[in-house]
N, C-alpha and C positions, 0 to 999 in steps of 0.2 A: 504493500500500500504506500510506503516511504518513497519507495523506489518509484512506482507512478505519480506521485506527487509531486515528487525535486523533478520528474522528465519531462511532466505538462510547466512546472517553473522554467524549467529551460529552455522548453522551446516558446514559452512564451516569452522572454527575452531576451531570443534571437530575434521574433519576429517586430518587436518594438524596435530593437536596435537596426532592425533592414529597415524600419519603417521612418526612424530621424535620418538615417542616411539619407534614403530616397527624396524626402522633403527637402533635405539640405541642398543634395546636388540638383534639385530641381529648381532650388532659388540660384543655384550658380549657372545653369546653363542661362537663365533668363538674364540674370547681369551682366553675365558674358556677349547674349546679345543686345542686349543696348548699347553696351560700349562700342563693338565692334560695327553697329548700326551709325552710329551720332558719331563719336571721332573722326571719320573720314571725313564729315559736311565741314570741317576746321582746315579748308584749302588741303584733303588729304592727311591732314594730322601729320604735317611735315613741319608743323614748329617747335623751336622750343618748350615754347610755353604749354603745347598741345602733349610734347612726351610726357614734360612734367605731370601734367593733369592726369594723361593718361595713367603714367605710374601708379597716382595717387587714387586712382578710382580703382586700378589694378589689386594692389596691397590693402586697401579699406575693402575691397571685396574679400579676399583671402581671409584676414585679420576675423571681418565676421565669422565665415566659412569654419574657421579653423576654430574659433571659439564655440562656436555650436555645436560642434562636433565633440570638444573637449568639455564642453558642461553636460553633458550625456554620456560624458564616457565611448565615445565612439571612433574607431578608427577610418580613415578615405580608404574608397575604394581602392585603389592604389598607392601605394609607396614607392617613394623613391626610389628605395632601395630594389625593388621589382625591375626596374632597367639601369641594373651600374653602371653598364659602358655608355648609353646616352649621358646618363646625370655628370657619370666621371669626367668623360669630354667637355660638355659645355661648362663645369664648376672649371675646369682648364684653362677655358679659353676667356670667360667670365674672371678668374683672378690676373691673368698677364692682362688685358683691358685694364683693371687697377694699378697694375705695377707701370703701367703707359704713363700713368699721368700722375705719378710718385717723384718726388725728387733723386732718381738712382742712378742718372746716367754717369754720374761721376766715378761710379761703382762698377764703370762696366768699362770694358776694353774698348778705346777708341776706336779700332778697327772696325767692330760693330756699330757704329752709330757715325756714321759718312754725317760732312755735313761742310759746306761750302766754307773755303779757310779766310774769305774778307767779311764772315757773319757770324757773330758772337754767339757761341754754342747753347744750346737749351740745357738745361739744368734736369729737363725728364727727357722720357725717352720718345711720347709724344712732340711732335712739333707745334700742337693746340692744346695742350691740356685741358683747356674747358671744356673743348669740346668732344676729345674725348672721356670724358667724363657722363656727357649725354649720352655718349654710344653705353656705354657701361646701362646706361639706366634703360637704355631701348631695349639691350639684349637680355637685359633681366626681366622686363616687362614681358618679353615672349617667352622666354622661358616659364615664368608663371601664367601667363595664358595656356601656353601647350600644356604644362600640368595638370589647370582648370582644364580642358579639350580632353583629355584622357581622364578624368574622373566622372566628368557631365559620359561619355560613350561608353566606360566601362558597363552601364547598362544597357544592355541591347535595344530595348525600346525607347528609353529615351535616347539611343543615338541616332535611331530614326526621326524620333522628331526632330531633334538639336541639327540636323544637316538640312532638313527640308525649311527650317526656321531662317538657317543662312542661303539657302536658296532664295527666300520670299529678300530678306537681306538685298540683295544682288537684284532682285527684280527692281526694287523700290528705288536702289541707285540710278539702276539704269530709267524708268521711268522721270527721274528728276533731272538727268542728262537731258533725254528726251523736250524733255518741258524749258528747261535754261536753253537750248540750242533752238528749237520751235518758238515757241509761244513767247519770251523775253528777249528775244531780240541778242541773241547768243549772249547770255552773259555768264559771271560765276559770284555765283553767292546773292546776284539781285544787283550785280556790280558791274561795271565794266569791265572787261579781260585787257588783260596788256600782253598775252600770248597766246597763239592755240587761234585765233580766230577764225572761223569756220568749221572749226569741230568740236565733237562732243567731248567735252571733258567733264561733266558735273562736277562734283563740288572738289577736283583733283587739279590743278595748275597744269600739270600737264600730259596731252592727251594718251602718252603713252602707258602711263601708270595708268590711268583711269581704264584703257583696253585692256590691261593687263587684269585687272579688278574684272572687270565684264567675264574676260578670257574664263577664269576659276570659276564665274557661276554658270557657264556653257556645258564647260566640262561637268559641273557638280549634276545641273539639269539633264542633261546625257546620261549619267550616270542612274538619277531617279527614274528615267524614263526605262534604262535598259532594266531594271528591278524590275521593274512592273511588265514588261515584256517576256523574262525569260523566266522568272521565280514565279515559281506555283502563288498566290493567294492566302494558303493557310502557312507557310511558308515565312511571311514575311513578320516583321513584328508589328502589334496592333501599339498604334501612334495611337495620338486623340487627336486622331482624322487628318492629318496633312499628307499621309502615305496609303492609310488602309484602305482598297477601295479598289476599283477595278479601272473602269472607263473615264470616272468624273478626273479620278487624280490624272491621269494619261493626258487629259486635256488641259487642265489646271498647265501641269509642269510642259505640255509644249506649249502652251499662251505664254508664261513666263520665259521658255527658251525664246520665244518669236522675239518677244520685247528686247532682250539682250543681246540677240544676234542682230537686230535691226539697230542698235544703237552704238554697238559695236562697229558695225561701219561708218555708223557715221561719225568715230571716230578718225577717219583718216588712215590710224596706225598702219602699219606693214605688216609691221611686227605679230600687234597684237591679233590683228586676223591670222597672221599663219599659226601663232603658236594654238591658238583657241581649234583652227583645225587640224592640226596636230595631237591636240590633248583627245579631242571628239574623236580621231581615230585611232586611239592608242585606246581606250577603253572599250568602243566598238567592236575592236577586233577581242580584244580582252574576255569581253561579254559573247562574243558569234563562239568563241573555243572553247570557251565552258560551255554552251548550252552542245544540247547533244545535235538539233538540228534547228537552222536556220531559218525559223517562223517566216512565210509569206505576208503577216502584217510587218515583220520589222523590215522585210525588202519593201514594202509599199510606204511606211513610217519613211525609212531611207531618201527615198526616191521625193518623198516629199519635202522634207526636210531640204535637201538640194534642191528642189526647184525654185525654195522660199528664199534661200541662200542667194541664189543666183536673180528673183526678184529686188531683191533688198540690194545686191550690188549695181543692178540697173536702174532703181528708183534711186538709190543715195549714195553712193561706190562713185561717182566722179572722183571729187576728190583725191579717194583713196588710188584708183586706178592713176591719177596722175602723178599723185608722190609714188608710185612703183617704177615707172619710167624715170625718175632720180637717182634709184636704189645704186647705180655707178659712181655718180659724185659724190652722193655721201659715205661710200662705202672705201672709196678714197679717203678722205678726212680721217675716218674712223680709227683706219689702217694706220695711217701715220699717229694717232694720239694714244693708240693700243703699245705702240712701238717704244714710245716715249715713256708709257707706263711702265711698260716690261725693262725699260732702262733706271727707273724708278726701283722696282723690287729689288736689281741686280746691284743695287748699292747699297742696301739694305737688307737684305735676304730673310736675315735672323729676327730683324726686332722688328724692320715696320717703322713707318711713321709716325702709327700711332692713332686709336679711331677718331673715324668721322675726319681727319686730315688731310687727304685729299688736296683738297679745292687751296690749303698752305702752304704744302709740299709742294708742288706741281709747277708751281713758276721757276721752278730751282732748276725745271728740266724740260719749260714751257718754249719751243722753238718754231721758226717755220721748216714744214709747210703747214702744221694745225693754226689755224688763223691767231692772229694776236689782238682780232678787234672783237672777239668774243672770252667771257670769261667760262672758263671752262672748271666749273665744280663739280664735276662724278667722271669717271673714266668711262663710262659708258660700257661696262660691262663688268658684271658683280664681283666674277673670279678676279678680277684683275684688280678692283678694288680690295677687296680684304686681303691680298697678298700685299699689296700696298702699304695698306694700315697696320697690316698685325705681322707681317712676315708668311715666310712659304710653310714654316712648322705650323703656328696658332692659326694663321688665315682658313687654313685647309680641313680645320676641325667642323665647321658647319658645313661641309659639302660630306665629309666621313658620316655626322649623324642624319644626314640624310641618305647618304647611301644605304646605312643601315635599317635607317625605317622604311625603304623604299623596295630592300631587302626583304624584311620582314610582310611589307603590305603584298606583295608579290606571291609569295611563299603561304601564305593564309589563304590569299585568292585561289589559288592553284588546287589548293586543299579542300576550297570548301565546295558542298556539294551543290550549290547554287550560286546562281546570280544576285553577288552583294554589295550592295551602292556604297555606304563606305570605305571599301574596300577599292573598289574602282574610282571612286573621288582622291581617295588622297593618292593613288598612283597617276593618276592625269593630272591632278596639279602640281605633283611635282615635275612632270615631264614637262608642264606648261611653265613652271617656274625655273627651270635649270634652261630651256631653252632661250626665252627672253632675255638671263642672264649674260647670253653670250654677247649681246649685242646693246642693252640697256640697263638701268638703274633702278627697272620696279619695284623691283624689292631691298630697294632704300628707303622708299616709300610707308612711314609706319600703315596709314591706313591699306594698304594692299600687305603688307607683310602679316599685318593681324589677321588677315582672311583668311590668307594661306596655312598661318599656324593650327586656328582653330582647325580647318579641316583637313589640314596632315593628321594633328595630334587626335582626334577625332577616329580616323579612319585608323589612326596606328591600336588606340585601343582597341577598338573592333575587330581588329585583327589579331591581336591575343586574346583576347576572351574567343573569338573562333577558333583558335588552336587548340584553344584549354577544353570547346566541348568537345571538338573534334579526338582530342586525346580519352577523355572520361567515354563518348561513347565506344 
């Protein structure tokens, strides 16, 4: 009788304590998207004062999160400790960031710290210490985002809804692009643009960050659509309603595709249209080799799809179609400022500049033929910047923890016995984000970088709790 008694107490508070989790992480996924919604309308939350904010809303969110859980005695879904080699990495690349903009360079061998002999030496080993000091605060902000991304998914239903929520996310952007470039008289924020005229950037400065943002909810929409195409129905997990469902959702998510690939071009970008059909066909094919055979609605979905594509670039694609006919001049320029970069690292190899330095460093190595009547603050391509700033050892460590999650989402996918959006979202945006990388700065970007994190870090837990059932069954 004892024995039944302590066993009905025990499992009654198991189910109490599943029961503060779930409430908890579902106030975090919801704070998560506000932030993630509202920060970008801050000219892309590419200022100062927009990191700091953001920080601050980041850590006030945690701060609660974490005390709730600790006045209940309850532990997160996830621990850190659950991925060392991620955590260990970024805790890496996160303390040398601090050692940047310390007073140490005195401490360090000349050799490693080049630095032009008629300019009075820096005292850190950053060339801007303030400013990287903001880099420090950005990478830790996404570091706590992706942790919050992996606790809000570690439950399978709600990471169903948490993706479909950044979907609507991404639709509403692009809707507001939409309405600033139509109906206001191409403006940004209700303002006049002093760049970008004639294309959509919504609340992003410039157009190519903002296509990149679109890019990730094409792919994510792709990604809901191919669910709901090849996954059986009882199959999926029941949302409160933004997934479960058969035909309404199918239409829902391609209404919301139409709108983002329609305003995607009338971004202009190059870029961002190739990557976005790059990322569309990298899950596509992902989603056609799991399924066992090739549904005739997803060849007719297909077939539509492209024709609306190919509408949209002859109703709004001027533009676009005329900056491709450039892609040789500019891809000149490029070459020569890539070159001067890579002369950049080669003097610095070890330590880097120093973050967010760039745009300080760069004159020290700024020559023709990269023009001298523009000021050039980003290398125009991401690899090239973080070797830049941090060195070829630390720079390398965020492209390694992506490897490894992109690793991981792959190897889940492969595994599981169905078509799972998650899993397919965050392996196309990273394909969509390492491509763009070669040739621009989006994900310099904090409002496009927070998008990215939530549904990498998202799709990456989904993709361990898929292994872990796939293993139990």
């Amino acid at each position: 009788m004892a024995g039944f008694f302590f066993s009905n107490r025990y499992m009654s508070l198991i189910g109490e304590t599943n029961s503060i989790r779930y409430k908890t992480n579902g106030f975090l996924m919801w704070a998560v998207t506000a932030i993630v919604l509202v920060m970008p309308l801050f000219l892309g939350a590419n200022r100062p004062g927009v990191w700091a904010l953001t920080a601050a809303l980041l850590f006030a969110t945690a701060s609660l999160y974490f005390l709730r859980l600790a006045l209940a005695g309850v532990t997160p879904r996830k621990s850190v400790s659950a991925f060392p080699l991620i955590w260990g990495l970024f805790l890496a690349l996160t303390v040398y960031i601090a050692i940047q903009f310390l007073p140490v360079a005195r401490l360090l061998p000349g050799a490693l710290l080049w630095w032009p002999a008629d300019v009075p030496a820096s005292a850190t080993i950053s060339v801007s210490p303030g400013d990287t000091l903001f880099a420090l605060l950005r990478w830790l902000s996404y570091g706590l985002l992706f942790y919050m991304a992996v606790q809000i998914a570690a439950n399978r239903t709600r990471a169903a809804t948490f993706l479909s929520v950044m979907y609507v996310v991404v639709v509403l952007h692009a809707a507001y692009g939409a309405i600033m470039l139509l109906q206001f008289n191409d403006t940004i924020l209700f303002s006049e643009k002093w760049s970008y005229e004639g294309s959509a950037t919504g609340a992003f400065v410039n157009r190519n960050s903002f296509a990149t943002f679109l890019a990730f909810g094409c792919v994510l929409g792709v990604s809901l659509i191919l669910e709901e195409l090849f996954t059986p129905i009882e199959r999926r997990p029941q949302s409160t309603g933004f997934r479960y469902g058969s035909n309404r959702n199918l239409i829902l998510n391609l209404t919301g595709l139409a709108i983002i690939a329609s305003v995607l071009v009338m971004t202009n970008s190059r870029m961002g249209n190739f990557v976005a059909l790059a990322g569309v066909l990298v899950v596509s094919l992902m989603a056609i080799a799991k399924s066992d055979t090739v549904r005739g609605r997803y060849s007719a979905l297909a077939a539509v799809v492209l024709a609306s594509f190919g509408l949209l670039l002859a109703l709004y694609g001027g533009g676009l179609l005329e900056r491709v006919g450039a892609v040789g001049t500019d891809a000149d320029t490029r070459l020569s400022l890539y070159k001067q970069a890579i002369e950049m690292i080669a003097a610095r190899p070890l330590t880097g500049f120093g973050g967010s330095s760039f745009e300080y460093a760069y004159p020290l190595f700024h020559q023709l033929p990269v023009s001298t009547d523009f000021l050039w603050d980003k290398a125009h391509n991401s690899y090239l910047t973080l070797w830049v700033e941090y060195g070829l050892l630390f720079g390398s460590i965020p492209m390694l923890i992506l490897a490894i999650i992109a690793w991981r989402l792959v190897r889940a996918f492969a595994a599981a016995p169905f078509v799972e959006a998650p899993m397919l979202a965050g392996s196309g945006v990273i394909i969509v984000g390492a491509l763009h990388s070669l040739v621009d700065f989006s994900l310099e970007i904090q409002g496009v970088t927070m998008l990215f994190v939530v549904i990498v870090g998202a799709g990456f837990a989904y993709a361990v709790q898929s292994e872990r059932r796939a293993t139990r069954d």
